[in-house]
PDB file with one MODEL, atoms N, CA, C and O in Angstrom:
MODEL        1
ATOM      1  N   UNK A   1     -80.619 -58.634  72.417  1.00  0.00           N
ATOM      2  CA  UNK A   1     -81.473 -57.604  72.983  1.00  0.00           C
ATOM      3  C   UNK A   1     -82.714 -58.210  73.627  1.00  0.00           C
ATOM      4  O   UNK A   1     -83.395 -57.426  74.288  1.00  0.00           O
ATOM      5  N   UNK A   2     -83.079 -59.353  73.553  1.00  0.00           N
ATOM      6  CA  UNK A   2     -84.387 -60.093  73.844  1.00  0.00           C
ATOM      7  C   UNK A   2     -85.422 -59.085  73.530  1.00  0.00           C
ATOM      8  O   UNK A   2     -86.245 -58.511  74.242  1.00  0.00           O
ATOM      9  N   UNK A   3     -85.128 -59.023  72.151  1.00  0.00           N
ATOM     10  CA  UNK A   3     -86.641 -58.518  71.617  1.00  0.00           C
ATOM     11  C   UNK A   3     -87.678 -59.553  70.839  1.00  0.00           C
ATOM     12  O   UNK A   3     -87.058 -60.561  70.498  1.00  0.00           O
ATOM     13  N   UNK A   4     -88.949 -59.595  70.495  1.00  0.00           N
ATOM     14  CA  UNK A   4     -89.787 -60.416  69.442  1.00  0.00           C
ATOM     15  C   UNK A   4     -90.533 -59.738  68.560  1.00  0.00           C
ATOM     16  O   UNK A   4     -90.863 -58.562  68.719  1.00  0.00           O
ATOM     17  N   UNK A   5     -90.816 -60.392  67.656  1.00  0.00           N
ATOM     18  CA  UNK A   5     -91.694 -59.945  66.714  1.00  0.00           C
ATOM     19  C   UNK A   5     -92.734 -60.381  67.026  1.00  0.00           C
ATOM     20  O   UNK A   5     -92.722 -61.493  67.554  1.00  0.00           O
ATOM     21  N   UNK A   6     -94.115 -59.650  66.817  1.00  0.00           N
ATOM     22  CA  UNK A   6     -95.461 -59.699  67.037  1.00  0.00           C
ATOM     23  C   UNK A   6     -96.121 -59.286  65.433  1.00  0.00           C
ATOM     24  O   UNK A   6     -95.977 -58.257  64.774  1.00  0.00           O
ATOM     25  N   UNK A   7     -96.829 -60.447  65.162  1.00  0.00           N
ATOM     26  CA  UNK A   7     -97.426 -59.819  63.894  1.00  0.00           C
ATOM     27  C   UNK A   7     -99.032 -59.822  64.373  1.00  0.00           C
ATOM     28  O   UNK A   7     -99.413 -60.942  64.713  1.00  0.00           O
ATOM     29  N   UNK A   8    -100.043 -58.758  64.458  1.00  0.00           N
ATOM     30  CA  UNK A   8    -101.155 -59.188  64.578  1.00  0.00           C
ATOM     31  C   UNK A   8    -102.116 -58.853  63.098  1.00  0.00           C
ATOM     32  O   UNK A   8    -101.765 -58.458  61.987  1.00  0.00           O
ATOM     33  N   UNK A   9    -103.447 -59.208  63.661  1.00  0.00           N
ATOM     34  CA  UNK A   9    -104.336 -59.424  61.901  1.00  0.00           C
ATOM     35  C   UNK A   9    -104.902 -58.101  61.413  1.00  0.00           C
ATOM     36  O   UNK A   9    -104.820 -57.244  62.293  1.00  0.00           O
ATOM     37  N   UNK A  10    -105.414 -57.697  60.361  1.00  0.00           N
ATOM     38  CA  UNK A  10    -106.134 -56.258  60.391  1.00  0.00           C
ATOM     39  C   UNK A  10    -107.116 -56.245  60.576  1.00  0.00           C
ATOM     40  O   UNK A  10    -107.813 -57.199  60.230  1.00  0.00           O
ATOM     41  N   UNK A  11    -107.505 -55.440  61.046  1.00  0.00           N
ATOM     42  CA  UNK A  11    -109.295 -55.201  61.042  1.00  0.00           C
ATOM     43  C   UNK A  11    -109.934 -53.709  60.692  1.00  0.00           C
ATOM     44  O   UNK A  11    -110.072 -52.520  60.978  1.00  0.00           O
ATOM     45  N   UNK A  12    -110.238 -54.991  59.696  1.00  0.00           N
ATOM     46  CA  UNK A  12    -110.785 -53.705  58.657  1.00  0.00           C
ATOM     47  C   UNK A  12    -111.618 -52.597  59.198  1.00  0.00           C
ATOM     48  O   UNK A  12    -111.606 -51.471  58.702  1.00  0.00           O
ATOM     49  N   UNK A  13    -112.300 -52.916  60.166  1.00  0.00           N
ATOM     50  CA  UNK A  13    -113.577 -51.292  61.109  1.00  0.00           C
ATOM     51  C   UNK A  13    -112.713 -50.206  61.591  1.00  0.00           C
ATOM     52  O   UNK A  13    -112.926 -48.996  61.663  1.00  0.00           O
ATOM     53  N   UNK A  14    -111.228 -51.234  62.046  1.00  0.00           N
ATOM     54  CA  UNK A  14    -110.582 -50.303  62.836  1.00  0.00           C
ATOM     55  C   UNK A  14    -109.846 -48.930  61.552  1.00  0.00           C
ATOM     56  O   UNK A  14    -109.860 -47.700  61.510  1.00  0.00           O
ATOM     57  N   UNK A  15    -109.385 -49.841  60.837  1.00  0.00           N
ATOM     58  CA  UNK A  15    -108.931 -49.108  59.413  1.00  0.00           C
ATOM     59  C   UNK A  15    -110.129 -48.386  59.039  1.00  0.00           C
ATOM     60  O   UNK A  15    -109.966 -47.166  59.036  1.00  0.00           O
ATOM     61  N   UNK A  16    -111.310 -48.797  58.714  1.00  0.00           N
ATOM     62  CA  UNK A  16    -112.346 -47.492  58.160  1.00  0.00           C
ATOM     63  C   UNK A  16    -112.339 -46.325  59.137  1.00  0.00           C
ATOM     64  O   UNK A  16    -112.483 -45.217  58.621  1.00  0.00           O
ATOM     65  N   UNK A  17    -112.165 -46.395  60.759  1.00  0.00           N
ATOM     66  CA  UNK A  17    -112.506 -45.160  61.460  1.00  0.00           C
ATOM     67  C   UNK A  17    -111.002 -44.473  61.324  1.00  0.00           C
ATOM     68  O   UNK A  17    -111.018 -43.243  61.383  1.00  0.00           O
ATOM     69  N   UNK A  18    -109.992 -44.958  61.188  1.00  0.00           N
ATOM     70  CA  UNK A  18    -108.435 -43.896  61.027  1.00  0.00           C
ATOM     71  C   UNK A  18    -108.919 -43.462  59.874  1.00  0.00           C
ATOM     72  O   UNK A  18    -108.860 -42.233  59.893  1.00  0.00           O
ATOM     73  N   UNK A  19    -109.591 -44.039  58.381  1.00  0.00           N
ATOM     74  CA  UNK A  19    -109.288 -43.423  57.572  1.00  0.00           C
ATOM     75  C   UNK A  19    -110.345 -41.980  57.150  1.00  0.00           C
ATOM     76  O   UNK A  19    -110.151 -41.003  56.427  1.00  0.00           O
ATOM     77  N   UNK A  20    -111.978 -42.606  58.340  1.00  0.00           N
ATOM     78  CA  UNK A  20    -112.621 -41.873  57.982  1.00  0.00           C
ATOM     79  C   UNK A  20    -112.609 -39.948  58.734  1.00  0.00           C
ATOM     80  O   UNK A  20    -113.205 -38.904  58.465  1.00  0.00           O
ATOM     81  N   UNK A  21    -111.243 -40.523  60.049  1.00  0.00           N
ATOM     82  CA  UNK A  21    -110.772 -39.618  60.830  1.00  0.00           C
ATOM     83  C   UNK A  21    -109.790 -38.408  60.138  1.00  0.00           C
ATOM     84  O   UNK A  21    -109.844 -37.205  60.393  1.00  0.00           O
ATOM     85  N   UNK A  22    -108.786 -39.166  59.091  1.00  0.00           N
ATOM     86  CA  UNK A  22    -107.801 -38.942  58.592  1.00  0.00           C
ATOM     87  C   UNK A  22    -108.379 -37.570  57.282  1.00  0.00           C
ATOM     88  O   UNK A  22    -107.854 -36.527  56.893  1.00  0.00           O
ATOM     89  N   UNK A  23    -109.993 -38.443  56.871  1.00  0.00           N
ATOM     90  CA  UNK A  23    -110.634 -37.428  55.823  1.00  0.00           C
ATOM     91  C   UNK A  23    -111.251 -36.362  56.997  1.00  0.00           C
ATOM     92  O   UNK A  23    -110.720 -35.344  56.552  1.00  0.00           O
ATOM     93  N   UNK A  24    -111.680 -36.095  57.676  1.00  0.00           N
ATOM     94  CA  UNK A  24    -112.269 -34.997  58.365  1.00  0.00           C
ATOM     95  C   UNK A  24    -110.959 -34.425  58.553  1.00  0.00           C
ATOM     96  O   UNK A  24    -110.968 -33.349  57.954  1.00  0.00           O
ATOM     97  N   UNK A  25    -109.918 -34.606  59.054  1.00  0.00           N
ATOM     98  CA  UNK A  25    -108.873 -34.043  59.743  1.00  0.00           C
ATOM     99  C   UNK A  25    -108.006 -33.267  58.240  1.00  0.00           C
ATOM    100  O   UNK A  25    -107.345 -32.229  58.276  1.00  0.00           O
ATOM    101  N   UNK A  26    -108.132 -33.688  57.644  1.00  0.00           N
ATOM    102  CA  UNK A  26    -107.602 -33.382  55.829  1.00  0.00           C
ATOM    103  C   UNK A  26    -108.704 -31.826  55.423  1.00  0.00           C
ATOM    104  O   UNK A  26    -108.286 -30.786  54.915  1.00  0.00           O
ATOM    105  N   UNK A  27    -109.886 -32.072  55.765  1.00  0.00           N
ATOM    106  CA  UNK A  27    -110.971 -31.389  55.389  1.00  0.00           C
ATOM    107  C   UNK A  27    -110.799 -30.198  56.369  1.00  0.00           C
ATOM    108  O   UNK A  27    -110.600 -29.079  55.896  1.00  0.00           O
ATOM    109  N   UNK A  28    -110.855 -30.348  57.457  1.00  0.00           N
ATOM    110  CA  UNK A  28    -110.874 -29.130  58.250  1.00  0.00           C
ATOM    111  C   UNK A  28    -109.370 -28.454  58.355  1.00  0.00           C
ATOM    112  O   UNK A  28    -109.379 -27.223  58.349  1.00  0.00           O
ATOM    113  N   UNK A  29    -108.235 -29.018  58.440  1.00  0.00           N
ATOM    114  CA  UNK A  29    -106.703 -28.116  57.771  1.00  0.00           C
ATOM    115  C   UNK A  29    -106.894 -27.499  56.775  1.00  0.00           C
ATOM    116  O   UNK A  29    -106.506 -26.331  56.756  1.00  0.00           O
ATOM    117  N   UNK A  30    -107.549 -28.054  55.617  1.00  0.00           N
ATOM    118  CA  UNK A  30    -107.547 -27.615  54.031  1.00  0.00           C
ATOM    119  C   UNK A  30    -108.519 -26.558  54.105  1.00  0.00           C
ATOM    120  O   UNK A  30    -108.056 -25.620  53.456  1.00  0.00           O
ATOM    121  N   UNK A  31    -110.200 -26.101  54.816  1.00  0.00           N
ATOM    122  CA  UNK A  31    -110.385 -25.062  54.847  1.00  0.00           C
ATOM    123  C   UNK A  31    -109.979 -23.944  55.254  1.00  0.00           C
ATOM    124  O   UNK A  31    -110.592 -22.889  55.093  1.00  0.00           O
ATOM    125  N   UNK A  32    -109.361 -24.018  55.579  1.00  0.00           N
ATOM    126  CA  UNK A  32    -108.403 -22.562  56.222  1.00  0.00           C
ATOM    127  C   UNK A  32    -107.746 -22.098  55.238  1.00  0.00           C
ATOM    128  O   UNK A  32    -107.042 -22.838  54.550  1.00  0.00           O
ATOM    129  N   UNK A  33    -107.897 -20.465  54.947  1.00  0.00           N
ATOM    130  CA  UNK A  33    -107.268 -19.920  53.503  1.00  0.00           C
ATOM    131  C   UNK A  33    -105.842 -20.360  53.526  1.00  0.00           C
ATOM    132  O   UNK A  33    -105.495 -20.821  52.438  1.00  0.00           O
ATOM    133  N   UNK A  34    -104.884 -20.354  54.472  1.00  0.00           N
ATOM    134  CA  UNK A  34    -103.567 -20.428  54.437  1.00  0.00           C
ATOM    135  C   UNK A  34    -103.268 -22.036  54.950  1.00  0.00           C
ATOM    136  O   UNK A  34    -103.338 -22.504  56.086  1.00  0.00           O
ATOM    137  N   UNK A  35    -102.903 -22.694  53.643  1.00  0.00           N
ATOM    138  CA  UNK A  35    -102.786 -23.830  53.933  1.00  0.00           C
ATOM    139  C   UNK A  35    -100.873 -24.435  54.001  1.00  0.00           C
ATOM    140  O   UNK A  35    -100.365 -25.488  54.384  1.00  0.00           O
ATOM    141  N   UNK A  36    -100.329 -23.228  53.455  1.00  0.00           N
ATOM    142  CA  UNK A  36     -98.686 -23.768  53.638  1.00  0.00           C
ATOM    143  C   UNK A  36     -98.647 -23.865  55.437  1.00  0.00           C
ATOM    144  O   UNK A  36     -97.827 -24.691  55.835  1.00  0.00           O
ATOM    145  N   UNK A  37     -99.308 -23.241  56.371  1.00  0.00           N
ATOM    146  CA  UNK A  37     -98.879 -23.181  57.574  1.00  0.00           C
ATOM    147  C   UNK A  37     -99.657 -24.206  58.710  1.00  0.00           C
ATOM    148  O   UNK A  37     -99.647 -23.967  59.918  1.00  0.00           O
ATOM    149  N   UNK A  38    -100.243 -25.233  58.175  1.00  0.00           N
ATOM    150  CA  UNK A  38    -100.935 -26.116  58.707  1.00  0.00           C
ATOM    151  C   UNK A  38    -100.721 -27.218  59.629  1.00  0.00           C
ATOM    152  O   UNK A  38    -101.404 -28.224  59.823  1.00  0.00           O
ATOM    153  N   UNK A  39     -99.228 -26.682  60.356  1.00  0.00           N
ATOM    154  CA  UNK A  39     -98.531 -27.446  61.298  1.00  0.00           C
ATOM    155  C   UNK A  39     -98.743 -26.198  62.567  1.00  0.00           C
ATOM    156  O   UNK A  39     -98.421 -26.385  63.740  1.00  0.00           O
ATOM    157  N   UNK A  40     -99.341 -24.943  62.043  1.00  0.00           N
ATOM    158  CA  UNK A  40     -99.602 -24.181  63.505  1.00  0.00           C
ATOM    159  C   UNK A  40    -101.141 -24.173  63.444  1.00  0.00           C
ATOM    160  O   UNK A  40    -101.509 -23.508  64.412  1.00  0.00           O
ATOM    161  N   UNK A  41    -102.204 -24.605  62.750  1.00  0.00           N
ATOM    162  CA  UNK A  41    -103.373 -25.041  62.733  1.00  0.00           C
ATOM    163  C   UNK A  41    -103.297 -26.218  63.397  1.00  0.00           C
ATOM    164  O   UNK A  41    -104.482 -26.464  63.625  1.00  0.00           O
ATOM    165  N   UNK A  42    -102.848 -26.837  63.716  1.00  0.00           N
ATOM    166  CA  UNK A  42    -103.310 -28.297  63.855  1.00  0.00           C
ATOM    167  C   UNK A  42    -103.869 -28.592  65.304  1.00  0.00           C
ATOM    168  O   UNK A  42    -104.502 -29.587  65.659  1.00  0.00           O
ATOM    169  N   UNK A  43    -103.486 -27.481  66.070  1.00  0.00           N
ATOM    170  CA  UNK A  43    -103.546 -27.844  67.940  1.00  0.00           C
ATOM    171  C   UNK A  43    -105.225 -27.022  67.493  1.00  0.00           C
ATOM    172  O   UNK A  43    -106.202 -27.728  67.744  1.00  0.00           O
ATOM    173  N   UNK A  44    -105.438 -25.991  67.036  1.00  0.00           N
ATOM    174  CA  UNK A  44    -106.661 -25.247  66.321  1.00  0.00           C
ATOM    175  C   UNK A  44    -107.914 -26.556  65.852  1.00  0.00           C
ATOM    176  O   UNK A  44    -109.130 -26.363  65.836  1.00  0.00           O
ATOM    177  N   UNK A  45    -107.342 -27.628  65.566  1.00  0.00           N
ATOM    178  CA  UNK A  45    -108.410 -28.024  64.435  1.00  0.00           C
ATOM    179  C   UNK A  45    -108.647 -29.619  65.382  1.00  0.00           C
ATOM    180  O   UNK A  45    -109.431 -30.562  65.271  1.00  0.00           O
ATOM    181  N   UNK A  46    -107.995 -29.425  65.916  1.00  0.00           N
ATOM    182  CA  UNK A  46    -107.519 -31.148  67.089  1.00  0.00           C
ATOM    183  C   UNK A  46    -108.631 -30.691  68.467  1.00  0.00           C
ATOM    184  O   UNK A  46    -108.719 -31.418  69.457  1.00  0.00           O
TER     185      UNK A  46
ENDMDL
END
């Protein structure tokens, strides 16, 4: 297939802003009284 593997390094700043994105984005789905339906919130909260 001429494919390669690429491994690159982590960086950790980049990891704190997904995760600190990931908690706001958690926080604002979860206030909404109806939380089983939070796949038709999401274009709402984005």
């Amino acid at each position: 297939m001429g494919t390669q593997r690429i491994r690159t390094n982590l960086i950790t700043e980049s990891n704190g802003c997904v995760e600190r994105w990931h908690r706001t984005l958690k926080s604002a789905l979860t206030s909404h009284m109806d939380t089983s339906n939070w796949t038709n919130l999401l274009p709402y909260v984005l």
